[in-house]
C-alpha positions as CSV (number, residue, x, y, z in Angstrom):
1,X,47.4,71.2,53.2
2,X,45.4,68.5,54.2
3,X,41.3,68.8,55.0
4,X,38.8,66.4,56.5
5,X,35.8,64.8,54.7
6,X,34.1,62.5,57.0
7,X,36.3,59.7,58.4
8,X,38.7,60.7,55.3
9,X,41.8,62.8,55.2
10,X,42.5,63.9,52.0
11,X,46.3,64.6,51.7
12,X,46.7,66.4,48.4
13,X,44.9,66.6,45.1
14,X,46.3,64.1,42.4
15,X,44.2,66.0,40.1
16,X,41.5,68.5,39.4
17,X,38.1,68.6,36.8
18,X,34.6,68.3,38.0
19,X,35.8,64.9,39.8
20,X,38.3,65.5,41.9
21,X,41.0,63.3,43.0
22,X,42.8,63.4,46.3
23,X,45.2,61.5,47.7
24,X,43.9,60.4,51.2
25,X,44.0,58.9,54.6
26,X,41.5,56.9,56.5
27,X,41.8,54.9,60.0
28,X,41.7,51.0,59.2
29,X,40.1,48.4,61.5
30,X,43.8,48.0,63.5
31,X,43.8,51.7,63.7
32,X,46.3,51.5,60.8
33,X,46.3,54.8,58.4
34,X,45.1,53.2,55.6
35,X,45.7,54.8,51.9
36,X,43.2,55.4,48.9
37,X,42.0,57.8,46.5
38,X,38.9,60.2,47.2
39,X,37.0,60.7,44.6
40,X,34.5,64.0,44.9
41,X,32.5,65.8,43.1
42,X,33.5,70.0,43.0
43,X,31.2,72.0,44.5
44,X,29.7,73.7,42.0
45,X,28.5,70.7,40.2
46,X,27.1,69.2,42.6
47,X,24.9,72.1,42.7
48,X,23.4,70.3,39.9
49,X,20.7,68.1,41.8
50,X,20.3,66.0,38.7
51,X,24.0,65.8,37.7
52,X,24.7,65.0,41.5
53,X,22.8,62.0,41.6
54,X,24.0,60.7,38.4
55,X,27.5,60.8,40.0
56,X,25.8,58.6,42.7
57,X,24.2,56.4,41.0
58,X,27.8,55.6,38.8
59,X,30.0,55.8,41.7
60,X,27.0,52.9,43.5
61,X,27.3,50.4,39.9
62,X,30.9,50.7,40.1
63,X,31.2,49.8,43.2
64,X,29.0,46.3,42.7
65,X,32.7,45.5,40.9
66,X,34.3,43.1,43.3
67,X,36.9,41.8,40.5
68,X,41.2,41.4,40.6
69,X,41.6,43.4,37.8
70,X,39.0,46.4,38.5
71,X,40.2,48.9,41.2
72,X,37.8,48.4,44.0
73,X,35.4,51.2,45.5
74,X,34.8,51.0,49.0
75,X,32.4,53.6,50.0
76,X,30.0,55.9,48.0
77,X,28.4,58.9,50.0
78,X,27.4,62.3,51.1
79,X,29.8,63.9,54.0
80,X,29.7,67.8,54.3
81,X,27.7,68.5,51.3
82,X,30.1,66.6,49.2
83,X,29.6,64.0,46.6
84,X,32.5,61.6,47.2
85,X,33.9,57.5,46.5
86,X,36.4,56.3,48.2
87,X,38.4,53.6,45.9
88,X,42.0,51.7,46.1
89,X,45.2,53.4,45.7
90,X,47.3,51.2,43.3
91,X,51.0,51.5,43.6
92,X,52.2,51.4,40.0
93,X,51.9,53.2,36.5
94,X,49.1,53.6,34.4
95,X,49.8,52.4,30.2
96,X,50.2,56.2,29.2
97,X,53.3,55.9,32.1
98,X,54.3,53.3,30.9
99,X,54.3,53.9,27.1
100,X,56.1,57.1,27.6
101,X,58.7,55.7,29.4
102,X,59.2,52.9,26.6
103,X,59.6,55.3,24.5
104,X,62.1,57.2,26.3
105,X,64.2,54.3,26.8
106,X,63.9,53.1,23.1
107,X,62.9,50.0,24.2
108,X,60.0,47.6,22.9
109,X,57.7,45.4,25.0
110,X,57.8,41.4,24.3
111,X,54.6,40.6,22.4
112,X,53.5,37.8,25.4
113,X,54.2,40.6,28.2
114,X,51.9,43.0,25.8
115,X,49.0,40.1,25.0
116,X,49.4,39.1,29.0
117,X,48.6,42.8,29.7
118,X,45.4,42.8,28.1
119,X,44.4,39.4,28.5
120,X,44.4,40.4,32.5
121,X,42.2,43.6,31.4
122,X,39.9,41.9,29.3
123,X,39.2,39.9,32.7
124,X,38.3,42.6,34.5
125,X,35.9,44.1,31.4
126,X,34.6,40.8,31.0
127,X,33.5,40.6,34.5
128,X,31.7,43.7,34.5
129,X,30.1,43.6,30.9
130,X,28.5,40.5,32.7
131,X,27.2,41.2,35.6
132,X,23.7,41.4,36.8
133,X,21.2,42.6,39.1
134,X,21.7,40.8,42.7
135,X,18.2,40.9,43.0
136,X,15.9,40.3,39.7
137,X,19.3,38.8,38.0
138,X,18.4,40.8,34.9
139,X,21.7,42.2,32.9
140,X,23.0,45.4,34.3
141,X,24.5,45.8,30.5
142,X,27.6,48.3,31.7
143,X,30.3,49.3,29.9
144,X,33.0,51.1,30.0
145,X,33.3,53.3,27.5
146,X,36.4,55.3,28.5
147,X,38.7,52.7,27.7
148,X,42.3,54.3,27.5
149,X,45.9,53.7,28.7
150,X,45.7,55.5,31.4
151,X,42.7,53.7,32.6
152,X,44.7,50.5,32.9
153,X,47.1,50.8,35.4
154,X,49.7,47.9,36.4
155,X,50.1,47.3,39.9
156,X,53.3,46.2,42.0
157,X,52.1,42.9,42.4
158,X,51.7,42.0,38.7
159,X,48.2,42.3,38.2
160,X,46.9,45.3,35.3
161,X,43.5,46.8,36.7
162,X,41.0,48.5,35.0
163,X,39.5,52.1,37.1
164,X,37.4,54.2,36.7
165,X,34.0,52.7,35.6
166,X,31.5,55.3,34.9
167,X,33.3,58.2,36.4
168,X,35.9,58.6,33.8
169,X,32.5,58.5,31.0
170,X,31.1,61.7,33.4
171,X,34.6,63.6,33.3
172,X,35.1,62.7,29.1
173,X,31.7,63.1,28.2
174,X,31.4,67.0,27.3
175,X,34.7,68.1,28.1
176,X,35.8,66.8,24.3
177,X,32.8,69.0,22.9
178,X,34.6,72.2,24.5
179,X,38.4,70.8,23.9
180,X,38.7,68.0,21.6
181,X,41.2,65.9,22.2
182,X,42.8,63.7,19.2
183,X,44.4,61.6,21.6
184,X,41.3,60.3,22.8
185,X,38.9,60.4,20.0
186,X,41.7,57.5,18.6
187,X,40.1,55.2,20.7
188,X,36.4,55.5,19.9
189,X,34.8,52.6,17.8
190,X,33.4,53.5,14.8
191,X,29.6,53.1,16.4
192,X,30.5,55.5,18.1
193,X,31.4,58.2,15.5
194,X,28.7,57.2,13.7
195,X,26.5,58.2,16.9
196,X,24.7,54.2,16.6
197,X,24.1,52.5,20.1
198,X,27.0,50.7,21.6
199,X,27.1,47.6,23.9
200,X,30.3,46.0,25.2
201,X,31.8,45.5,21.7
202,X,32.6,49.0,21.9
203,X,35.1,48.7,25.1
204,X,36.5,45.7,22.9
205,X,38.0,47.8,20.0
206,X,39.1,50.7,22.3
207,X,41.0,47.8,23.9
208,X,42.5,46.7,20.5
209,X,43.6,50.3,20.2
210,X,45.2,50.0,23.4
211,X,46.9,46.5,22.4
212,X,48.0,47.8,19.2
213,X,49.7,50.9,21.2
214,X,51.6,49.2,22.9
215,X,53.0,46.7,21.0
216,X,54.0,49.5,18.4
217,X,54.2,52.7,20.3
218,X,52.2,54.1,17.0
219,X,48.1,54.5,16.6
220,X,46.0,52.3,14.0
221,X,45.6,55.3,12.0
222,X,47.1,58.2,10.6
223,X,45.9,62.0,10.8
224,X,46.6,64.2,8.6
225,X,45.2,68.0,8.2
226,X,42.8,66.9,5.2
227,X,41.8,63.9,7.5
228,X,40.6,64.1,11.0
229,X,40.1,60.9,13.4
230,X,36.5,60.8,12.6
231,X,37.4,59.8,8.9
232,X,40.3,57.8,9.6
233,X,38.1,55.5,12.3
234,X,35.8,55.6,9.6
235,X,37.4,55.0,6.3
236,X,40.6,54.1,6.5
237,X,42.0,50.8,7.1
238,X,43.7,50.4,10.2
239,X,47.8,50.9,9.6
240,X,49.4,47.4,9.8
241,X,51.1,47.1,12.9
242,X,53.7,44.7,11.0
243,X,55.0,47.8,9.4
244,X,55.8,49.9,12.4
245,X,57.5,46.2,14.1
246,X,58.1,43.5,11.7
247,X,58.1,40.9,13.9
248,X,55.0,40.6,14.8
249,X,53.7,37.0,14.7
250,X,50.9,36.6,12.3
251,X,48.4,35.2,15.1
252,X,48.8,38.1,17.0
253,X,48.2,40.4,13.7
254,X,45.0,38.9,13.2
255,X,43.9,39.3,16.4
256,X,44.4,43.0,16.2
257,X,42.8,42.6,13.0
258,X,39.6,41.0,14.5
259,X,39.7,43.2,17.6
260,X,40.1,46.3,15.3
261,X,37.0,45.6,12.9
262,X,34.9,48.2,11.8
263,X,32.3,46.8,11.4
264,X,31.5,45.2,15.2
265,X,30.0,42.0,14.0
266,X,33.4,41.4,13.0
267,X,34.5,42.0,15.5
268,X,35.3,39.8,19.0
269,X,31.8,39.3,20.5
270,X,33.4,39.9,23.7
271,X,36.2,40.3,25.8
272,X,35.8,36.7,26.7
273,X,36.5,35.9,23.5
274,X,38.9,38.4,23.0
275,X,40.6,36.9,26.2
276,X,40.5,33.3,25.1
277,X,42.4,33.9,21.7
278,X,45.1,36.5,23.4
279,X,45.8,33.3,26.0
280,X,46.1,31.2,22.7
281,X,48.2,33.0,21.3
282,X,50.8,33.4,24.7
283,X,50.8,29.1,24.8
284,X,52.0,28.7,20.9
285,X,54.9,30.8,21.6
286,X,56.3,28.7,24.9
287,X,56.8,31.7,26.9
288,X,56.3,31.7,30.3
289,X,54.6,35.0,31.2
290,X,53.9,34.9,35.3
291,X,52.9,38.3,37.4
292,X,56.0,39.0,38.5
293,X,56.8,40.0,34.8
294,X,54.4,42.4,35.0
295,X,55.1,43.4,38.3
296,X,59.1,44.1,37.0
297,X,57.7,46.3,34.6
298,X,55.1,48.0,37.2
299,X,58.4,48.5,39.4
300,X,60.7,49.7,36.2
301,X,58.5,52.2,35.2
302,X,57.5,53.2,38.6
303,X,59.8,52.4,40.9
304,X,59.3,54.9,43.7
305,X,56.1,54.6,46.3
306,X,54.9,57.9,46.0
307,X,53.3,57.9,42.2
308,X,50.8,59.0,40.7
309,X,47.7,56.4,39.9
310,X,46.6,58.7,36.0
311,X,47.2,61.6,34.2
312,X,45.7,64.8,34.5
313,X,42.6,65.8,32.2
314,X,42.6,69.1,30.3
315,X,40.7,71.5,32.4
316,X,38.3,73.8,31.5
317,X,36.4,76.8,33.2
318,X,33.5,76.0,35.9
319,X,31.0,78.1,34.2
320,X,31.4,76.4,30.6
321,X,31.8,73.0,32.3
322,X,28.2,73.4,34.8
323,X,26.1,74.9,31.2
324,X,27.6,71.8,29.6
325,X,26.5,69.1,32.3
326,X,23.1,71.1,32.4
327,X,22.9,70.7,28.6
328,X,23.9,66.8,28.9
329,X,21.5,65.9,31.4
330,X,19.1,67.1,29.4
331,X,20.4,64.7,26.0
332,X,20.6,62.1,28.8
333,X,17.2,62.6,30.2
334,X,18.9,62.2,34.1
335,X,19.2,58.8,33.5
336,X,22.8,56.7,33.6
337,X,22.9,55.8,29.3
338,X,26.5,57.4,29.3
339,X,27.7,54.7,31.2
340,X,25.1,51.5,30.0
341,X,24.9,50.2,27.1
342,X,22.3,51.3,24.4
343,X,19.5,49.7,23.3
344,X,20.6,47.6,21.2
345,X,66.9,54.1,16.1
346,X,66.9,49.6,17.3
347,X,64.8,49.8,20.3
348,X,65.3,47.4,23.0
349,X,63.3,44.7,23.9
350,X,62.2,44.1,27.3
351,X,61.8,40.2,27.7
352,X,58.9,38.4,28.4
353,X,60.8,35.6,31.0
354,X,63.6,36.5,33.3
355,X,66.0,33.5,34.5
């Protein structure tokens, strides 16, 4: 059943939590139905004067990301009482798509098509971890900090996009304290478990996570009952990814090394960096990874036009979810730190090149 919100139709909900998602409608300049994804706030949270305007105030930064590999946000508003940003509709899979589908095909990505993946992502991240104010041209320091695979999705036309700045942080940030989720917590730095201030470093190792995923369909470390993912980020050196796929070149082990570092100064200084080596790394092989390789992939995986962009969260009950956003705007002070920086069987390999 569709409804109306302002000039947008929404068509039906991709997903639900205390951002929705809706699949929608709106009338482009041609009088074309153009297609996107609504983002809005439920009802009862926006309630929540304070919580409200921290949705606005995320939804405003990310849309001051005018990059090729961030999903765009076009609008950011108020229309019938609801909280709401309007961003692209990508038509392709997101990683978690994708690395479910490698592994119900047995197959193995080409370590190039992987590196090229998150070379295109560490574009986008690199793009916002610099920006600045328009106006005083001070840093705007943002980050991330919800780096996952389903964050990344890989679009039709070859290019892997980043979504989601800010707005994933608001959905993950107290949801985990009610329903943690191991499959989440894998990608947190260890700054973060140790509760220190992060900066952009942080959004650098959960890439590495990401990287390491999907060249080896495994995580960097294993859990066990007498270990949890605290202690294994931690403690425990990361798994080496040689062992779950022995052919691993050795540059690309160190760079997983380097990107995996506990200990951040280590680790790449930023995805520029991070970038620069994974582009290295692509040339000394000779393989010639273009878009359309991704784009074969995107269309593989997700080959139909009516998909959906992520998948859903864990939901919980309205009640516990509003006493847990009052609780963490009051850690937060009202202000936007939870999206800034702080102070301070033989599988199958899918080729890199095509004829």
């Amino acid at each position: 059943m569709t409804s109306q919100l302002g000039p947008y139709t929404r068509i039906r909900l991709l997903f639900g939590g205390i951002i929705e998602d809706h699949l929608s409608q709106v009338a482009g300049p041609s009088g074309r139905e153009k297609t996107l994804v609504l983002q809005c706030l439920r009802s009862d949270m926006a309630e929540n004067v304070g919580f409200a305007e921290m949705f606005l105030d995320t939804a405003r930064h990310a849309a001051l990301l005018d990059h090729p590999n961030i999903v765009k946000v076009f609008d950011v508003g108020v229309a019938d009482g609801t909280y709401f940003l309007a961003r692209e509709h990508i038509e392709g899979p997101n990683l978690r798509e994708v690395l479910k589908y490698m592994a119900a095909q047995r197959m193995t990505l080409a370590a190039t098509l992987c590196a090229r993946i998150i070379s295109q992502v560490c574009e986008g991240l690199a793009f916002a971890h610099d920006l600045a104010d328009s106006e005083t041209g001070e840093p705007l320091r943002l980050i991330h900090r919800c780096v996952r695979p389903y964050n990344i999705l890989l679009s039709h036309q070859g290019k892997a996009m980043m979504v989601d700045f800010g707005v994933d942080e608001l959905r993950s940030r107290f949801t985990p304290r009610m329903i943690p989720l191991v499959h989440d917590e894998v990608y947190n730095a260890p700054e973060v478990m140790s509760r220190t201030p992060v900066d952009r470093r942080m959004d650098v190792y959960s890439l590495g996570v990401v990287l390491y995923e999907l060249l080896t369909q495994r995580r960097p470390f294993e859990v066990t009952p007498e270990r949890s993912v605290m202690q294994a980020i931690l403690t425990e050196p990361m798994i080496p990814a040689e062992r779950h796929r022995p052919d691993l070149p050795d540059a690309l082990l160190a760079i997983l090394a380097r990107a995996l570092a506990k200990d951040r100064n280590e680790r790449y200084p930023d995805c520029h960096a991070f970038k620069a080596d994974l582009e290295r790394f692509i040339r000394s092989t000779g393989e010639s990874v273009k878009p359309k390789h991704v784009a074969q992939l995107a269309q593989q995986v997700s080959p139909t036009s009516d998909r959906l962009e992520a998948q859903p969260r864990p939901s919980v009950t309205r009640g516990r979810v509003l006493a847990a956003a009052v609780g963490l705007l009051v850690l937060l002070g009202g202000g936007l730190l939870l999206w800034r920086m702080g102070a301070a069987p033989e599988p199958q390999q899918a080729p890199a090149s095509t004829p």
